[in-house]
Each structure stands twice: as C-alpha cells, then as structure tokens.
C-alpha positions as CSV (number, residue, x, y, z in Angstrom):
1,X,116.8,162.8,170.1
2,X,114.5,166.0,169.6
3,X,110.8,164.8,170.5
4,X,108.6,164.5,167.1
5,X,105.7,166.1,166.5
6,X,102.5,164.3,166.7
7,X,100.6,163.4,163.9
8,X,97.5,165.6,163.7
9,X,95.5,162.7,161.4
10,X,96.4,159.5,161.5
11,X,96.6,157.5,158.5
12,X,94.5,154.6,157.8
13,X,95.5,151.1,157.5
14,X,94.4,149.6,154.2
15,X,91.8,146.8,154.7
16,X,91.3,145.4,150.8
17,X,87.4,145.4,150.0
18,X,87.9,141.8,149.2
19,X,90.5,139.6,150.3
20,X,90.3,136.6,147.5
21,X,90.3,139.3,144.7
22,X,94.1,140.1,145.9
23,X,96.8,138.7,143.8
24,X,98.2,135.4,145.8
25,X,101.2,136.7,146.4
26,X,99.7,140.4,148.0
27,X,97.7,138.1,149.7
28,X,100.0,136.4,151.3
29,X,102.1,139.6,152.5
30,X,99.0,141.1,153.6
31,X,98.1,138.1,155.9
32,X,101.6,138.7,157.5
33,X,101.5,141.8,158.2
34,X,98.2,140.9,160.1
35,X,98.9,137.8,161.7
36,X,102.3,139.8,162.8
37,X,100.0,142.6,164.4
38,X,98.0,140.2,166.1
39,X,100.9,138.7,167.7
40,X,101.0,139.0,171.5
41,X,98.5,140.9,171.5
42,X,96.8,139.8,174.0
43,X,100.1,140.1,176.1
44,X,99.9,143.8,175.8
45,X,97.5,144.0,178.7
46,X,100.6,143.6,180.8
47,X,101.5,147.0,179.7
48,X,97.8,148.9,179.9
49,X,97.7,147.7,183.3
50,X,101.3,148.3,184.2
51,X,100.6,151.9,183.6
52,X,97.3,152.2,185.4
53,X,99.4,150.6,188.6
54,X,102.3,153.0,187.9
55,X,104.4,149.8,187.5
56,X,107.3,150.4,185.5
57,X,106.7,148.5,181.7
58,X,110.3,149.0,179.6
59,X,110.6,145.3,179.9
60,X,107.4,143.8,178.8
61,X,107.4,147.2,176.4
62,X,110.7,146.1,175.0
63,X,109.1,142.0,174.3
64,X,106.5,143.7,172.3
65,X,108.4,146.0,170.2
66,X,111.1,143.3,169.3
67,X,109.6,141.5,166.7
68,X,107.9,145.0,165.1
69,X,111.4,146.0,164.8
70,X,112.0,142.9,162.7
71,X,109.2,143.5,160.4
72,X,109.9,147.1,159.6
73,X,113.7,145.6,159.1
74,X,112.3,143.2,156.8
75,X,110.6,146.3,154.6
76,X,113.7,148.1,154.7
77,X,115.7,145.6,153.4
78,X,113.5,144.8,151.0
79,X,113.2,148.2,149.6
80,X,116.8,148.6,149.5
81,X,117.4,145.7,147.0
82,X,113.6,147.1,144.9
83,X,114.6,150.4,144.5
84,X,117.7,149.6,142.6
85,X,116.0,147.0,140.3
86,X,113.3,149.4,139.5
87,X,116.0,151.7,138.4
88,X,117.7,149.6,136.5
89,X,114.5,148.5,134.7
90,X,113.4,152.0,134.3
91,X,116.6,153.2,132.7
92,X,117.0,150.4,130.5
93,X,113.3,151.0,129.5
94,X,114.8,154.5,128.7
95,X,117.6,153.5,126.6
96,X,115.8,151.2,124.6
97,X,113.8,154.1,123.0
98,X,116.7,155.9,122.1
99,X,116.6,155.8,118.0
100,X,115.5,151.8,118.9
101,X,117.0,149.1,116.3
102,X,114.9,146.1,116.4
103,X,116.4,144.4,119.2
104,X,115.7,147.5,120.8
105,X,111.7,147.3,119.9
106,X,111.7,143.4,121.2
107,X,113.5,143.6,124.4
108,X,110.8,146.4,125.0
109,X,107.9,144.3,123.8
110,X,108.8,141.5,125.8
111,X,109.9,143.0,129.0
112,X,106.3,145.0,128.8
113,X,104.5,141.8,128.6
114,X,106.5,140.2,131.3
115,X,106.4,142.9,134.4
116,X,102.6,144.2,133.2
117,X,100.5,143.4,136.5
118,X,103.2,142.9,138.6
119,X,104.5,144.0,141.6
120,X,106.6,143.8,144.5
121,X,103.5,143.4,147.8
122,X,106.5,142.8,150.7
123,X,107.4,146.6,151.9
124,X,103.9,147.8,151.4
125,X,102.0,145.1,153.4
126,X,104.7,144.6,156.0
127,X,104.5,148.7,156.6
128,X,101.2,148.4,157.1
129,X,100.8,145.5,159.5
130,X,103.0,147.3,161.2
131,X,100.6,150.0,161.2
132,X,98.3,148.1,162.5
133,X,100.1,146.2,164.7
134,X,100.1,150.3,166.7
135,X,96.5,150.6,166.4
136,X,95.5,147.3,167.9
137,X,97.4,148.0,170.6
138,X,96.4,151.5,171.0
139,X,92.4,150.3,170.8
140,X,93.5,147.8,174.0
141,X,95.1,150.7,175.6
142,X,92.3,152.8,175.1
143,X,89.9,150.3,176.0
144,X,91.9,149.2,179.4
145,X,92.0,152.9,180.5
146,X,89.6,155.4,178.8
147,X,90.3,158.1,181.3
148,X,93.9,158.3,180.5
149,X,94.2,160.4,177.9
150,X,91.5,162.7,178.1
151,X,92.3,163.6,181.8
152,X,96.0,164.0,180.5
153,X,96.0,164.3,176.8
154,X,100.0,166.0,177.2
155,X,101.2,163.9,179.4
156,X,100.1,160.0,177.5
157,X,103.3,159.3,176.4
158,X,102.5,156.0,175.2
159,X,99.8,157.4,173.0
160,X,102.2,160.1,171.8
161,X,104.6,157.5,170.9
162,X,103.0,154.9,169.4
163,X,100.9,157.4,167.6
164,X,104.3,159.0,165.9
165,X,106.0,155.8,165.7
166,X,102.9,154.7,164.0
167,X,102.4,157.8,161.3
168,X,106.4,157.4,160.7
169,X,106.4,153.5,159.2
170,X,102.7,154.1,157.5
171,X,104.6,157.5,155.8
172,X,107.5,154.5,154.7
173,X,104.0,152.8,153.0
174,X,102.3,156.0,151.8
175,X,105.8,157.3,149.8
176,X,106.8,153.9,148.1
177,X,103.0,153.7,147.2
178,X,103.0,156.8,145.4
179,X,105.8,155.9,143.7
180,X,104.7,152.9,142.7
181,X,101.8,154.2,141.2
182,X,103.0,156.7,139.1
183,X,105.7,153.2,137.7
184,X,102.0,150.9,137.4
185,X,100.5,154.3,135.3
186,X,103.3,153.8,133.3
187,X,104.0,150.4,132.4
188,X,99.6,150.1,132.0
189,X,100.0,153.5,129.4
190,X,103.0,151.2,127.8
191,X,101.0,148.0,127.0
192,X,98.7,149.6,124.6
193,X,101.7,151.2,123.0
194,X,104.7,148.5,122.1
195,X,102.6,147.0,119.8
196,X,103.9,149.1,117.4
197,X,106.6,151.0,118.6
198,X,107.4,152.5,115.0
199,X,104.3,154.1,115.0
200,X,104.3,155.5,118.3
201,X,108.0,155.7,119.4
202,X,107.5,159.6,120.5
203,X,104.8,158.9,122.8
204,X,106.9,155.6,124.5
205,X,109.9,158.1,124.5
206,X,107.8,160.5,126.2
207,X,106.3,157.8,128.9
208,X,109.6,156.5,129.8
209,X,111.0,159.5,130.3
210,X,108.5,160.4,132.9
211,X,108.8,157.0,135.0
212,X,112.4,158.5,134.5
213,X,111.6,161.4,136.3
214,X,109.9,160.5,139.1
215,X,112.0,156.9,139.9
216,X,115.0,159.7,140.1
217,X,112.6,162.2,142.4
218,X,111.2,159.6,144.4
219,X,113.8,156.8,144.8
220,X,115.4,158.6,147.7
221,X,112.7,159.7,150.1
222,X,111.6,155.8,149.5
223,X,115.0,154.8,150.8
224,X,115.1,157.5,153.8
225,X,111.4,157.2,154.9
226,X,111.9,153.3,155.5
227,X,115.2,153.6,156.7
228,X,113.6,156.2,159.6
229,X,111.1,153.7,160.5
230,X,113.6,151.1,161.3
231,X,115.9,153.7,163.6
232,X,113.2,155.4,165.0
233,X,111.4,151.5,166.3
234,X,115.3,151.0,167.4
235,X,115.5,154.3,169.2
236,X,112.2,153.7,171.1
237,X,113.7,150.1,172.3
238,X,117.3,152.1,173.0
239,X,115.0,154.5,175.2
240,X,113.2,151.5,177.6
C-alpha cells in the first residue's frame, strides 16, 4: 500500500451549538458517535506510553482500533442501502413531472409533505465520532509526550496515521454532506411549489432535474469515499 499523503488541515468535527435543538433521532446518532469515541479511551495511555518506552503497541493498537472499524462498517453499510433509496426517490420525483396526470401531481404532493425535514443522521454522525474518536486520542498522545513530534515531526508515525486515517473517514462525512444538501435545497425549494403544480410545473421540472443531476454526480464518490474508510481502518489493523 503506497503511503498517503498527510492532510495539510485537518477537518473539524461538528459539535451542534445546541444539543436539545437536534432532531431526536440526529441526536441520538450523534451521542453514539461520541460515547463510541470516548470508549477506551482511557486505555489508550497503554499505547502513549508504550511508545515513549519503545515497547512494541500492535496489540493493544489493534484492541483500540477494532471497534472504530465497526463503526465506520456500520456507515458504510448504511450508505450503501441510502444511496439507492435516494435514487429511487429522486428519479421517481423526476418521472412524476413528466407531462404529470393527476395521480402524477398527488403522489408528488404527498411524497413532498412526507420526506420534508427528514433525513437519514446514521452515516454522518457515525463518520464523525469516528473522527473524533482520532482526535481524542491524538490530544492524549500529545498530552502524554509533547516532545515527540516536534523533535521528530517525519518520523511520528502514529500522528501521520491517525491524522490520514482521520481526514479519510471525515472526507466519507464531508462528501455525503454535500450531497445531501444540495437533496434538502431541493426538496425545501419543492414545498413552496406542489401546491400547485399546474401553475408551476416548469419550475418543479426544472428542480427535479437538478437533484437529478447531482444524485447521478455525487452518488458514487458517496459510495467510494465510505467504502475507503472502512479498508483503509482494515488495512491499518492488517499492518499491526
């Protein structure tokens, strides 16, 4: 396996400004991911300390990693069975404005009213606990041995890996986010719209054609990006 490049910025992990305003359900997945980083944590000073003693830490390495490869499983699979349904959903949305018939206008009218203000919180917050569950550890690591890495930034291969590890699961986050905002644009420009979708079929048309367009462009790197998360945790624990 060819070495990665680091990351030069790492990306944040997203903290909501307040917890109880979350929906119950993105609530609940956030609190995973958290209580998931937070796991063992403390355990992880086996592995700081291991490295300051030269000790040799693929074992206790490999306990921690375990259940991270789990969660960023769990994402994966997860996306794998979204991605589809969004599809679906999106080219049925599509169809439906295609010189619609009445049924047509109702199945849009209803579906609109149905999936407005929902969404799918499992990938996203389980990607990002999993982000965090690198930076904690990284923090304790930094905290255990401050000297490490500035005396020998090239040589911290810990840092360099849980740093790229970390930046490759949060890029699984960051792409099925961006996706999923252009879908939420969407299906918030649609509400105002079905109402009447005589009146303002051309402009629905021209909406659904878009979320088209970028399920088609983004669907994909969605799939791959979450997909690399899971082998690259799997290679890391193949490595120890």
């Amino acid at each position: 396996m060819t070495p990665p490049t680091m990351p030069q910025l790492r990306r944040e992990i997203y903290v909501p400004p307040d917890i109880n305003q979350m929906t119950s359900d993105a609530r609940m997945w956030y609190l995973a991911g958290v209580a998931n980083a937070n796991r063992n944590l403390e355990s992880f000073g086996i592995i700081s300390n291991g490295i300051e003693k030269k000790d040799n830490i693929n074992e206790p390495l490999k306990q921690q990693l375990g259940p991270l490869l789990i969660q960023v499983s769990d994402a994966n699979q997860n996306t794998k069975e979204l991605v589809p349904k969004l599809r679906y959903l999106v080219d049925s949305l599509v169809s439906w404005t295609r010189n619609p018939g009445w049924l047509d206008k109702l199945k849009l009218k209803t579906t609109i009213a149905y999936i407005n203000g929902k969404r799918d919180n499992k990938s996203y917050y389980l990607q990002n606990g999993a982000g965090l569950w690198f930076k904690l550890r990284l923090d304790e690591y930094l905290r255990k041995i401050p000297d490490g890495p500035i005396k020998n930034p090239e040589k911290d291969n810990l840092i360099r890996d849980f740093e790229t590890l970390e930046d490759k699961i949060l890029l699984a986050r960051d792409t099925l986010d961006d996706a999923a905002q252009e879908y939420v644009k969407g299906i918030t420009q649609l509400v105002n719209l079905v109402g009447d979708v005589g009146k303002n079929e051309g402009t629905i048309r021209n909406i659904v054609d878009k979320m088209k367009a970028e399920m088609d462009k983004g669907s994909q790197p969605i799939l791959t990006t979450a997909e690399e998360a899971v082998v690259d945790v799997q290679t890391k624990i193949d490595s120890l």
